[in-house]
C-alpha positions as CSV (number, residue, x, y, z in Angstrom):
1,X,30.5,44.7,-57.1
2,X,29.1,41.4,-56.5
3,X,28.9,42.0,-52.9
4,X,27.7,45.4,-52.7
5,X,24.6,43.5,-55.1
6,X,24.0,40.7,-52.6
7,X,20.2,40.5,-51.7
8,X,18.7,39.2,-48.5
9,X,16.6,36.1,-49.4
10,X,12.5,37.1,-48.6
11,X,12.8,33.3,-46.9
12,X,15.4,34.7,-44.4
13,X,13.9,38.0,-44.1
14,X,10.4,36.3,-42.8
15,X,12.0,33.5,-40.3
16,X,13.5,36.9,-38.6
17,X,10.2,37.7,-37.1
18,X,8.0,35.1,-35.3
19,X,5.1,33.9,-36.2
20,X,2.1,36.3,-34.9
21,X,-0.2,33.4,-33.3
22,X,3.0,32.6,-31.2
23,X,4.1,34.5,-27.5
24,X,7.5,34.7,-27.5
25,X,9.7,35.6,-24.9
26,X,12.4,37.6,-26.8
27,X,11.5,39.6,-29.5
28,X,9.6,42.7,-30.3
29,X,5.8,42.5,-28.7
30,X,2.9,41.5,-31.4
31,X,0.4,43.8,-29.8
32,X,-1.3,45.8,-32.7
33,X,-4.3,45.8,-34.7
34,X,-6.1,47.1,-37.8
35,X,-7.6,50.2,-36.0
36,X,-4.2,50.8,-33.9
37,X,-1.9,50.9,-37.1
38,X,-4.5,52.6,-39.1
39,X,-4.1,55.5,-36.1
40,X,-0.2,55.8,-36.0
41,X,-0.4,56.6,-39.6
42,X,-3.1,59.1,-38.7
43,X,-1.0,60.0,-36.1
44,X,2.2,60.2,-38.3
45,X,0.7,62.1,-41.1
46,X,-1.8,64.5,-39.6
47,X,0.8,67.3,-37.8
48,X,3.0,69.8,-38.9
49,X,2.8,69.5,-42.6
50,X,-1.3,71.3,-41.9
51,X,-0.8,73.1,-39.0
52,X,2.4,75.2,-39.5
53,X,3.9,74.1,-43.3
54,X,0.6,74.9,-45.4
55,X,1.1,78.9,-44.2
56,X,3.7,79.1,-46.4
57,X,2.8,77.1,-49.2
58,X,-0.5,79.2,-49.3
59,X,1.4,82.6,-49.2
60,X,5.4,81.9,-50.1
61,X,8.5,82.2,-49.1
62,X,12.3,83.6,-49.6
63,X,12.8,80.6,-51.6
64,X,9.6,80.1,-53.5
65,X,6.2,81.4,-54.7
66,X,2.6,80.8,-53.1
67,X,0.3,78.7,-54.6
68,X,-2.5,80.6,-53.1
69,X,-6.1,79.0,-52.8
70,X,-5.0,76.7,-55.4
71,X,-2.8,74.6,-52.6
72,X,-6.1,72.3,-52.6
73,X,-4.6,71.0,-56.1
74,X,-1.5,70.2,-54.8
75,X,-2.9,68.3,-51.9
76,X,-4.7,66.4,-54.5
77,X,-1.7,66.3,-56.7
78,X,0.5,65.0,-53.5
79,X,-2.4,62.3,-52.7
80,X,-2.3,61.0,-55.6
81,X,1.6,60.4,-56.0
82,X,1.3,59.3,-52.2
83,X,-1.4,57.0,-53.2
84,X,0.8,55.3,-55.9
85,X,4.0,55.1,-53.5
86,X,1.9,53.7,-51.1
87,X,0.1,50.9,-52.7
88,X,3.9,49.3,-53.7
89,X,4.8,50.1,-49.8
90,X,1.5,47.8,-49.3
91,X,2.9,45.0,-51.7
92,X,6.2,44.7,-49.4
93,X,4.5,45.2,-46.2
94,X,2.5,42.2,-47.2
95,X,5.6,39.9,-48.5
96,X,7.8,41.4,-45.8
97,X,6.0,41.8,-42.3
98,X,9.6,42.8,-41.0
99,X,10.4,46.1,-38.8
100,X,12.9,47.7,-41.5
101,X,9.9,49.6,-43.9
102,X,12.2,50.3,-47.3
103,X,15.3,49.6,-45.8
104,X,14.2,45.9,-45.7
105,X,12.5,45.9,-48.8
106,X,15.3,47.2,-50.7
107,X,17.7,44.8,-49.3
108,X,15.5,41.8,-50.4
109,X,15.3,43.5,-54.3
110,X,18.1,46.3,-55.4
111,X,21.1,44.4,-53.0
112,X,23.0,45.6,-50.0
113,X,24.4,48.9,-50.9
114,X,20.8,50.1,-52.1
115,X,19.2,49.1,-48.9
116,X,21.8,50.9,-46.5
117,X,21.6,53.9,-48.8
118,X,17.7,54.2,-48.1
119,X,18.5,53.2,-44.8
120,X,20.3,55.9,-44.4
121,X,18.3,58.1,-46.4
122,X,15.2,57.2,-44.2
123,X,17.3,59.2,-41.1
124,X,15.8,62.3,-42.7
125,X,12.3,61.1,-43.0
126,X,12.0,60.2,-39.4
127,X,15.0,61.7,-37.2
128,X,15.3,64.9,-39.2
129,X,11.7,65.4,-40.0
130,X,10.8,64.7,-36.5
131,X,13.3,68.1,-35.8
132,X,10.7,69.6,-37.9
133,X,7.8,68.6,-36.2
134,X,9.2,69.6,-32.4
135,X,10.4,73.2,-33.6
136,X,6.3,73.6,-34.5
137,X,4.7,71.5,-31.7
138,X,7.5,74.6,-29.6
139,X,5.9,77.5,-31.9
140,X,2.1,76.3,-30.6
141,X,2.7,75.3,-27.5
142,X,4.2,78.8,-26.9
143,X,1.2,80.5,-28.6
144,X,-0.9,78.5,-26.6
145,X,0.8,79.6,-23.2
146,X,0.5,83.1,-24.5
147,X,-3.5,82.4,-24.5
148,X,-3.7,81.7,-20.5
149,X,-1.2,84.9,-20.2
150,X,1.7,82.9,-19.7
151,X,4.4,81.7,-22.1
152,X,8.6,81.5,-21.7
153,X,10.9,84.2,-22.7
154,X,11.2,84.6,-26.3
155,X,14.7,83.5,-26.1
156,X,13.7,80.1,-24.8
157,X,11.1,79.3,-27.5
158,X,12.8,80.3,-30.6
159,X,16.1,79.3,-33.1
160,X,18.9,81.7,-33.0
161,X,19.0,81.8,-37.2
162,X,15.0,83.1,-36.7
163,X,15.9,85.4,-33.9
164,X,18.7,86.6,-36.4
165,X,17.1,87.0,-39.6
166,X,13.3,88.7,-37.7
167,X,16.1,91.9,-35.2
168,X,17.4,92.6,-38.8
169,X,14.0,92.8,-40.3
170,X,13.1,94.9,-37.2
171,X,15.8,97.3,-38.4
172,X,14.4,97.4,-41.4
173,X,11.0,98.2,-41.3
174,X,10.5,99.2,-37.3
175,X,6.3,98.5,-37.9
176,X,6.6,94.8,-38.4
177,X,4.7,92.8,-35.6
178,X,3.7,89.3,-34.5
179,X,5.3,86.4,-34.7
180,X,8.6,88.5,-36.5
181,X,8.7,91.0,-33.6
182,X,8.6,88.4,-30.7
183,X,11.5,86.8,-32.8
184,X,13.5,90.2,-32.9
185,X,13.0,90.5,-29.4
186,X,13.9,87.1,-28.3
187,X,18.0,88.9,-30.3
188,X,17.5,91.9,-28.2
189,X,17.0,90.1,-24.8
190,X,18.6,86.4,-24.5
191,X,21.1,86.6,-22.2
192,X,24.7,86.1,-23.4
193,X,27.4,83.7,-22.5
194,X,30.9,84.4,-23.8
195,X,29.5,86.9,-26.2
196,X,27.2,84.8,-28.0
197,X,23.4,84.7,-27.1
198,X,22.1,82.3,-25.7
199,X,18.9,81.4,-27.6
200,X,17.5,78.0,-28.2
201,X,13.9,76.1,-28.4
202,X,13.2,75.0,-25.1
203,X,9.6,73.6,-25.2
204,X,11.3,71.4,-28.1
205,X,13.1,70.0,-26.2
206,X,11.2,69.1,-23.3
207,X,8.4,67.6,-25.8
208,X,11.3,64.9,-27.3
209,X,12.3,63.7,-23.7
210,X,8.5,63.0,-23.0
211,X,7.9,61.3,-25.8
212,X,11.3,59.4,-25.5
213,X,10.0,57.9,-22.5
214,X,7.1,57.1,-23.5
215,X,8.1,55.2,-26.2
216,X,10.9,53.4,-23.7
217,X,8.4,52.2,-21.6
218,X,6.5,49.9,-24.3
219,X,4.6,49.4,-27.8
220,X,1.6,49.1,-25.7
221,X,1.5,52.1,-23.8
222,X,2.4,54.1,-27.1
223,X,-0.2,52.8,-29.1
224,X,-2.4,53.6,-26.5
225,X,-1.4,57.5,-26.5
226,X,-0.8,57.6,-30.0
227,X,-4.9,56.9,-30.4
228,X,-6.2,59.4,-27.6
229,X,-4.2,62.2,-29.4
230,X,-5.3,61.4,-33.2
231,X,-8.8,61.3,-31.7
232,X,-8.3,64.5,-30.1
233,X,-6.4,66.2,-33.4
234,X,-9.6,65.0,-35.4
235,X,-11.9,66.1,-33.1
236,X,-10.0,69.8,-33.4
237,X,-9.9,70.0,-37.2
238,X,-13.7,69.0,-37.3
239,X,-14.0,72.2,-35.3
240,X,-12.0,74.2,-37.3
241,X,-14.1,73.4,-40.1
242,X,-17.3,73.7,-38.8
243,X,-16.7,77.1,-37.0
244,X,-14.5,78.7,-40.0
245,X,-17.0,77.9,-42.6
246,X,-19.1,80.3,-41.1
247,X,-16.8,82.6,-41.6
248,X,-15.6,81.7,-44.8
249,X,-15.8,84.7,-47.7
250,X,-15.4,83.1,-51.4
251,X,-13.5,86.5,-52.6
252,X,-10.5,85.0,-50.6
253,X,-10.5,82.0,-53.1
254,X,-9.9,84.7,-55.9
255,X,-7.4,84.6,-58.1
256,X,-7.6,81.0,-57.4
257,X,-3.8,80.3,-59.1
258,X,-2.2,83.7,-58.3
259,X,0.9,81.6,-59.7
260,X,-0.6,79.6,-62.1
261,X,0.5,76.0,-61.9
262,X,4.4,76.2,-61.0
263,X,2.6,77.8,-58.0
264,X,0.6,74.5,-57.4
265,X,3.4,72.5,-57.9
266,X,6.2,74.3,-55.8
267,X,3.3,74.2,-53.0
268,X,2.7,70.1,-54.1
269,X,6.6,69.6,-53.2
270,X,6.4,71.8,-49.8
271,X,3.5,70.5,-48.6
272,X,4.5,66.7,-49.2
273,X,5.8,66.4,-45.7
274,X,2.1,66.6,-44.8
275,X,1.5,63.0,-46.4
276,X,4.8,62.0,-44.5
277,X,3.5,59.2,-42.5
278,X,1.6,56.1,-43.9
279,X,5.2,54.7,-44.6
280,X,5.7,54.8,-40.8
281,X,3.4,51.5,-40.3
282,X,5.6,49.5,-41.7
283,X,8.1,50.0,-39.3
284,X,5.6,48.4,-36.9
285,X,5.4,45.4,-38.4
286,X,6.7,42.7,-36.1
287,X,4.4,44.5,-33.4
288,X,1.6,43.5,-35.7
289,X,-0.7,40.8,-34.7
290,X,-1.5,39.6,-39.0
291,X,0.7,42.5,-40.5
292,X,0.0,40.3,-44.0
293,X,-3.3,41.7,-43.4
294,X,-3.5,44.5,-41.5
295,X,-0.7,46.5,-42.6
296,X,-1.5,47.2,-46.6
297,X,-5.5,48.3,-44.9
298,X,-3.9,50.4,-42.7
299,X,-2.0,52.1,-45.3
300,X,-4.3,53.2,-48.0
301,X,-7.3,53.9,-44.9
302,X,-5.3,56.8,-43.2
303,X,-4.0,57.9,-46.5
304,X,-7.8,58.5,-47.7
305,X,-8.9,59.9,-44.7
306,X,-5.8,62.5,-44.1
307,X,-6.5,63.7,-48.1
308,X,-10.1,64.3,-47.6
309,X,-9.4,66.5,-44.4
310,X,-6.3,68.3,-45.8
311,X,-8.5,69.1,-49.1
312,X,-11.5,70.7,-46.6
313,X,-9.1,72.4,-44.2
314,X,-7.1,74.2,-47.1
315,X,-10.3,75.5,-48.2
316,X,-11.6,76.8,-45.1
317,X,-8.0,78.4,-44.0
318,X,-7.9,80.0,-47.3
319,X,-11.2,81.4,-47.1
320,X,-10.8,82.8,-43.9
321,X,-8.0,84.8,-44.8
322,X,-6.5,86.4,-48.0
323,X,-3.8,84.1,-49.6
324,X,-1.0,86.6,-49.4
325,X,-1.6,86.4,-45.9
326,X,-0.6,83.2,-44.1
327,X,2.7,82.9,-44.0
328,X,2.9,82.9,-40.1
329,X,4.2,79.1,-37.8
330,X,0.6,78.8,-36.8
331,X,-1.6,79.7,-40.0
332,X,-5.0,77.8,-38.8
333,X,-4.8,79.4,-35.7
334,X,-3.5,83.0,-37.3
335,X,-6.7,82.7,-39.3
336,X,-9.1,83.4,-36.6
337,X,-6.7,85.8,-35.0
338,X,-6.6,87.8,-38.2
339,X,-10.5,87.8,-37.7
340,X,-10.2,88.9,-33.5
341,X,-11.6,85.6,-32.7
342,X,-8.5,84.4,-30.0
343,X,-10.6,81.9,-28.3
344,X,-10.8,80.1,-31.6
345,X,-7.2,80.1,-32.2
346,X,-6.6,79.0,-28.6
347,X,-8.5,75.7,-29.1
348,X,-7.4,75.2,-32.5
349,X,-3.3,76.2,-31.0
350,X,-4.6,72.9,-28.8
351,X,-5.2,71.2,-31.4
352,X,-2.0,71.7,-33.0
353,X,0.0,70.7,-30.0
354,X,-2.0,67.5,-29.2
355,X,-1.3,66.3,-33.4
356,X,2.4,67.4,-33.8
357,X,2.8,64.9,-30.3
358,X,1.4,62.0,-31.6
359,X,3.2,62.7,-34.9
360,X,6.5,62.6,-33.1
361,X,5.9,59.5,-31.1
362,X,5.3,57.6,-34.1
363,X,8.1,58.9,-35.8
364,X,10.5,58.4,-32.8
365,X,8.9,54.7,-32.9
366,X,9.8,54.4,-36.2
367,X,13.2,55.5,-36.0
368,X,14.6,53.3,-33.6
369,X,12.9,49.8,-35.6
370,X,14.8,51.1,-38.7
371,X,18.6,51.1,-36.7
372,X,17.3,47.6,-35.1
373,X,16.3,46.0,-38.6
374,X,20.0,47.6,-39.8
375,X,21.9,46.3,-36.7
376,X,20.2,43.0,-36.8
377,X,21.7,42.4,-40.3
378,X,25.5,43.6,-39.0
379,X,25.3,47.1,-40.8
380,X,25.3,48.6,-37.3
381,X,26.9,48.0,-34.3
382,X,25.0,45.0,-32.4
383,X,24.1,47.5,-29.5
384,X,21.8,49.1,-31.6
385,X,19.4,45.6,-32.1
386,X,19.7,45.4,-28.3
387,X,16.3,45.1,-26.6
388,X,15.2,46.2,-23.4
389,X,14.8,43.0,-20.8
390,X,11.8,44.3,-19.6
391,X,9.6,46.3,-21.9
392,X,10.9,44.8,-25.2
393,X,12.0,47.9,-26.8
394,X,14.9,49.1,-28.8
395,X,15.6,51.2,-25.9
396,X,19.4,52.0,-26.8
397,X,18.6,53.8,-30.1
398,X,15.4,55.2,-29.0
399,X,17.3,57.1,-26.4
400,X,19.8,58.1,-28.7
401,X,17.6,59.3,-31.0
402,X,15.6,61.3,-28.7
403,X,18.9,63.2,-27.8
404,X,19.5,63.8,-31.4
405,X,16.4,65.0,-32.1
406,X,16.0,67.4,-29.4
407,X,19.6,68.8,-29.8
408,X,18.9,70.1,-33.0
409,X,15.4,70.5,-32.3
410,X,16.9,73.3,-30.0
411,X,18.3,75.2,-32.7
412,X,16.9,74.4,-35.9
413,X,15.4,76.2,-38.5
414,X,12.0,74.7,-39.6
415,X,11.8,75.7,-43.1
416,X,15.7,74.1,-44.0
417,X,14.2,71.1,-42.0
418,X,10.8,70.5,-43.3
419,X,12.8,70.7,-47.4
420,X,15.6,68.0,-46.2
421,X,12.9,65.9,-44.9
422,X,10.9,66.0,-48.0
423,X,13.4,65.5,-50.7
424,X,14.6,62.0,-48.0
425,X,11.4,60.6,-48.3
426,X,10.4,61.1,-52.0
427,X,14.0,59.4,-52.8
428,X,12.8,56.6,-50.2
429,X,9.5,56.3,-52.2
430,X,11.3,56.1,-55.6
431,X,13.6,52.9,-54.3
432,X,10.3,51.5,-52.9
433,X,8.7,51.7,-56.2
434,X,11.8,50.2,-58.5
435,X,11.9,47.4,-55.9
436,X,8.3,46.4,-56.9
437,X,8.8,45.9,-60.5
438,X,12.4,44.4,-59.8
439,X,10.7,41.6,-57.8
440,X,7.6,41.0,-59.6
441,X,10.3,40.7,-62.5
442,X,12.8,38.4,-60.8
443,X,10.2,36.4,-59.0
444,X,6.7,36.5,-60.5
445,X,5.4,33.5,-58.8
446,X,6.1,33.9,-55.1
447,X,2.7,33.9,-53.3
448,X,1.8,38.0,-52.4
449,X,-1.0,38.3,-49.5
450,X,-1.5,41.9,-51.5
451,X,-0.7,42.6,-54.6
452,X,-0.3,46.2,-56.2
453,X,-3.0,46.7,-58.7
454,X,-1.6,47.8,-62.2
455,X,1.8,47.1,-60.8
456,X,2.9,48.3,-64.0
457,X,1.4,51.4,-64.8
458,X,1.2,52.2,-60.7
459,X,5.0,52.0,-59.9
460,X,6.4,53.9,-62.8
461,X,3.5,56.5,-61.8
462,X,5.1,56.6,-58.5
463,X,8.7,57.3,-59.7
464,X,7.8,60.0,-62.5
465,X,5.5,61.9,-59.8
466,X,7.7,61.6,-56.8
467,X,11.0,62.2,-59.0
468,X,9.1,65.4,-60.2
469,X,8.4,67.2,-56.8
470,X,12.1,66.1,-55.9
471,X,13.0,68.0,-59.4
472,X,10.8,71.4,-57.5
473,X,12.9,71.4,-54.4
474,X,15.3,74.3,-54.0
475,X,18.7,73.6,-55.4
476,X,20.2,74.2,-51.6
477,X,18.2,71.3,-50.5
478,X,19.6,69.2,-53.0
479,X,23.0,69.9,-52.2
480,X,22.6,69.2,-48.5
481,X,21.2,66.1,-49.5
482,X,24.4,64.9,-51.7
483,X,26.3,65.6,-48.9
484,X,23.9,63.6,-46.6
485,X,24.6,60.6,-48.8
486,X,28.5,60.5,-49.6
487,X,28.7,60.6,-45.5
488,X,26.3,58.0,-45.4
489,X,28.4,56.0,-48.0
490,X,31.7,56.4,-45.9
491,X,30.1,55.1,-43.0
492,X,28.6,52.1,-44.8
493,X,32.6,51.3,-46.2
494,X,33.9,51.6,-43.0
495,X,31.5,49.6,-40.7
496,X,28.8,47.9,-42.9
497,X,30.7,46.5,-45.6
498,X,32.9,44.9,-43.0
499,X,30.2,43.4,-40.9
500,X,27.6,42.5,-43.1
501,X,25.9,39.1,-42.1
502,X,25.6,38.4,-45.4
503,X,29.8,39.1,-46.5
504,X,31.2,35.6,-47.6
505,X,34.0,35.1,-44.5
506,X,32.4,38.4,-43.0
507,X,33.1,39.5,-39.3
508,X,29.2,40.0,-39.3
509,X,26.9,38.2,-36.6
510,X,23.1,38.2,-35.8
511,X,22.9,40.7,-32.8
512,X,20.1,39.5,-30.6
């Protein structure tokens, strides 16, 4: 037990990444500032969580009820738990400028087996979630294509479980249309190899390899696209709520609750993965020229300013079209559709594929920092802390996860992914926030650059509100989770326990 407790000393943690007045020659590249992290978590948060996940949250699902107009509450509801999460994720990001976001910090307060759990567990924020995030960027882009009179088959831009579920809904009811129909047809036409058809997400795919790249090549060059895009995406919601609130009719905001507050809060649990993102700074922040400094601002700025535009959006989108009514993949654009107003929706369908690519090149930065922080500390193979001679990127597990997101990104369902993702990163959020009070408790006098205002009140706040919309997610997604974990936990028995650099007599050593 003793060993699974062991905690990596803050001391050690720090002399792992250089000092940010110094060029080094290995190492990841200190490149970033204030402004540039403040836009990857722009970029991380603004994506698929508005443009494709609020359409059901508005109008409900299979699984769950709508929360109507009243999704602005949970927005509000989600900022605020966000907002508490977030100001103990600035604490650590302050004490602990290092690349590993909550892995690290739960390694330096809750012990070894804690921090490989949320290591683990942080998989599903960024790999899984970023499956999420290509299956919509695949769903615009194709509507988009559609706009110029183009587009792929509907057997290349769609998942064979949607293709399924929308033929036997054709069956059904032969007058359904849109998005369902296309679906149906993508069954009835895909081309068939050894009996089975062969349908699959192709624009998904070809989205991940770009950004792969991209993200190869150099922190630099990614920062660099990261901000054109979130300028862009801001630039297109801007639009969207200048030119909808023209159209906007207030008897759309009535009943305002159509399901009272379990409404509002099944929608505050969906919609979370919209706030998914601030977190993803931290990963950066041995790329950060004073991440002491920079890293908490960065934080709590694009928090604020993505909660202010999610809060005017939902009420815009909601007034454009009747609640019961947006439960389409694209619901800002479907909004002016609804209204026959396609050149609208084209832009906005822009829009949505310009935000959903920056959001997966920070995730697919993030990803890959999280393995290097892990393998760094012998709870990977070494290969995985292995740094490109060149550009000075974790090039091995970037590529790798690039495959792994686009392989399922072919096939996916959205909705399963978008609920595994959520339930990932409240648990990650929870950790975050015991690991405050832990180390304000063992260690009360260490100097913090930022300290966590009402550290008391604020981190208990963050555990409560974030254990409660895990308590809303659908049972399913809870037991997919468990099993997440337990093969998680094997892993960590076979390999990490083993090779731990910090295992008295351990086979462990500091990959390079």
């Amino acid at each position: 037990m003793s060993q699974l407790l062991r905690r990596k000393q803050i001391n050690e943690a720090r002399s792992e990444h250089v000092d940010p007045q110094v060029e080094v020659e290995h190492g990841l590249r200190r490149s970033l500032g204030v402004w540039q992290l403040t836009s990857l978590g722009i970029g991380a948060i603004i994506g698929a969580g508005i443009f494709s996940g609020a359409g059901t949250a508005v109008s409900g699902g299979p699984n769950h009820v709508g929360a109507g107009p009243g999704l602005v509450l949970s927005y509000v509801l989600v900022a605020i738990a966000c907002g508490f999460a977030a100001l103990c994720y600035a604490e650590f990001a302050s004490l602990i400028p290092q690349a590993g976001s909550a892995y690290t910090y739960a390694y330096a307060t809750l012990g070894e087996l804690v921090a490989w759990i949320i290591g683990w567990d942080l998989i599903i924020e960024y790999a899984v979630g970023n499956i999420a995030v290509a299956v919509s960027w695949g769903a615009y882009f194709q509507t988009l294509m559609k706009g110029f009179g183009l587009g792929l088959p509907e057997w290349l831009a769609t998942d064979p479980r949607t293709a399924r579920q929308a033929f036997a809904e054709l069956q059904a009811d032969p007058t359904v249309t849109g998005a369902t129909l296309d679906a149906a047809h993508a069954w009835q036409n895909a081309p068939h190899v050894l009996g089975l058809p062969v349908i699959f997400n192709l624009p998904a795919v070809v989205i991940v390899g770009l950004i792969t790249w991209i993200l190869v090549k150099g922190i630099r060059e990614s920062a660099w696209a990261n901000t054109v895009m979130v300028i862009l995406k801001l630039a297109i919601l801007v639009f969207f709520i200048v030119i909808g609130a023209f159209w906007v009719r207030p008897e759309n905001w009535s009943p305002f609750m159509p399901n009272g507050w379990n409404g509002v809060f099944v929608g505050a649990s969906l919609i979370f993965f919209a706030y998914i993102g601030f977190d993803a700074v931290s990963t950066a922040a041995e790329e950060a020229k004073n991440p002491q400094r920079d890293m908490p601002r960065a934080m709590m700025w694009s928090l604020g300013v993505t909660s202010v535009i999610y809060i005017v959006v939902t009420l815009v989108m909601t007034g454009l079209v009747p609640w019961d009514q947006h439960g389409t993949a694209d619901p800002l654009a479907s909004a002016f559709s609804e209204r026959g107003y396609d050149w609208v929706a084209g832009i906005i369908s822009f829009g949505a594929v310009v935000a959903m690519a920056s959001v997966l090149l920070v995730f697919q930065m993030g990803q890959p920092r999280i393995f290097y922080s892990m393998a760094r500390d012998g709870l990977l193979p070494p290969f995985a802390a292995k740094l490109h001679p060149k550009y000075r990127t974790p090039h091995v597990t970037t590529i790798l996860t690039g495959a792994f997101v686009a392989f399922f990104a072919a096939f996916a369902n959205i909705n399963e992914v978008i609920e595994l993702t959520n339930i990932g990163t409240l648990f990650a959020f929870v950790l975050v926030a015991a690991g405050v009070m832990v180390l304000r408790w063992r260690e009360p006098e260490r100097h913090r650059p930022f300290r966590t205002p009402f550290v008391w009140f604020v981190a208990p706040a963050a555990i409560v509100s974030c254990g409660f919309l895990m308590f809303k997610l659908p049972a399913v997604t809870w037991e997919r989770f468990g099993i997440w974990m337990a093969v998680g936990l094997v892993l960590y028995f076979l390999y990490g326990y083993r090779h731990s650099r910090l295992r008295p007599g351990g086979e462990g050593t500091r990959a390079v």
